[in-house]
N, C-alpha and C positions, 0 to 999 in steps of 0.2 A: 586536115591541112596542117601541115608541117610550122612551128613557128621558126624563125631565123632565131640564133641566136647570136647576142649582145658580145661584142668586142669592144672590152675594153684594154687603156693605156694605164698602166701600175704607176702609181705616186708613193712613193716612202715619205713620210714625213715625222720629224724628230721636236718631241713634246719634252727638249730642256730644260733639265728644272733645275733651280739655284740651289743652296744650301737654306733657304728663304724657305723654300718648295712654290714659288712662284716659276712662270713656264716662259719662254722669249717668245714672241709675237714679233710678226717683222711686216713694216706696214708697206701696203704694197702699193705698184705702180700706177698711177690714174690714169693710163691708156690699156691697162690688163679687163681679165672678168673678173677681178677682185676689187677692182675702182674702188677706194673709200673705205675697204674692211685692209685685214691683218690678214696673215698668213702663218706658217711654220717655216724652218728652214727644211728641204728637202726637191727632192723632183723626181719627177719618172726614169721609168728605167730605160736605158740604152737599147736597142737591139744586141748589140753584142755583149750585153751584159747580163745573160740569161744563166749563165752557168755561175756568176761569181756569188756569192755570201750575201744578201740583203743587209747586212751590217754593214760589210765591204761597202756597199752602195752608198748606205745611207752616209756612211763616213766621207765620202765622197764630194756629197752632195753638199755635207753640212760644213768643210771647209772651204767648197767654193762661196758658199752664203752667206759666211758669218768667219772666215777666217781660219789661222792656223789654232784654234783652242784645241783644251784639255777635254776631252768626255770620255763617258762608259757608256754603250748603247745596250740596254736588255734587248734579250731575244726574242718574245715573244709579243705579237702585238696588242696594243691596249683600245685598240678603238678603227673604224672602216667609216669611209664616207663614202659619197658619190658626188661629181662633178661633170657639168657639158659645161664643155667648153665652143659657144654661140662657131658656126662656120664664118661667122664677117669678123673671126677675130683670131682666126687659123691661118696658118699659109696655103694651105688644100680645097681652103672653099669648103667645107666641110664639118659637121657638128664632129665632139672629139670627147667621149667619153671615158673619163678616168675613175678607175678606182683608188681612193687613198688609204694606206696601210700607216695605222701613227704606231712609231714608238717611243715606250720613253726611256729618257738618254740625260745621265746625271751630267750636269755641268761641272767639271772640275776647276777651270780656271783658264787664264787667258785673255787677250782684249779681243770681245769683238768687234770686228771689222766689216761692215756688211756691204753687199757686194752691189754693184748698177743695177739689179733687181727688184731691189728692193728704195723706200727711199728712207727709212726712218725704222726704230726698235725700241718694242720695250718688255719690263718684265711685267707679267701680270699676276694676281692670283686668281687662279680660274673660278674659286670659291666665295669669291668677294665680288667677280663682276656680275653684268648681264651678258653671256655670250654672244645674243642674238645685236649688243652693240657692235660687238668688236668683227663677230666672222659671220658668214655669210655660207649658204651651200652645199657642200659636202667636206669643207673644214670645220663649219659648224655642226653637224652631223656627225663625226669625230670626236670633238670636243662633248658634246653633248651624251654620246657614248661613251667618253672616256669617265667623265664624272657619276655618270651610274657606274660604269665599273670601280672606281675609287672608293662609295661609300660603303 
């Protein structure tokens, strides 16, 4: 028997790092599936956004979240998570699995501005926390990949 296979929703997400080397964290909504953890700045990709540049994207994304700032996004990604997203928290009624593609993305400068998505930010260093405080899921899964790949 034939297994179905998995469809998922692509998330880019943008692992800014200060001149610090500390990363932004953007703490998220208390009616989201992130309730109570942090997040990245970033989102899924559009349907009609299939053909453009994943940088293109991300850049996108990360000015709608956090403002008109300065950055340089590398091209290659540093870390993959996985997230469901529960159906009683979908508009479809529906479980909504995503995969998260992080990258990192130097900060150059600028005030950020974060967007009604978010309610609160900060800088952290991934190296000094406990992740499993801060994220949760398949950003923790990420994160958690990203720091093996770092050392």
């Amino acid at each position: 028997m034939k297994k179905e296979k998995a469809l998922y929703q692509v998330s880019l997400k943008a692992l800014l790092k200060n001149s610090k080397g500390e990363i932004l964290a953007l703490k998220a909504l208390g009616s989201g599936s992130f309730s109570g953890f942090y997040d990245f700045p970033g989102g899924r990709i559009d349907s009609d956004e299939f053909s453009i540049p994943l940088s293109d994207i991300l850049a996108r994304e990360i000015r709608e979240e956090i403002g008109n700032i300065q950055f340089k996004i590398y091209s290659s990604p540093v870390g993959v998570g996985r997230h469901l997203i529960p159906a009683a928290m979908t508009s479809g009624g529906v479980d909504k699995q995503v995969l998260y593609l992080f990258f990192e993305v130097d900060y150059l400068g600028g005030e950020i501005k974060i967007s009604d998505e978010h309610t609160d930010y900060k800088w952290l260093n991934l190296k000094e926390i406990d992740p499993k405080q801060y994220f949760k899921s398949g950003v923790l899964e990420g994160v958690e990949m990203y720091l093996r790949f770092r050392e």
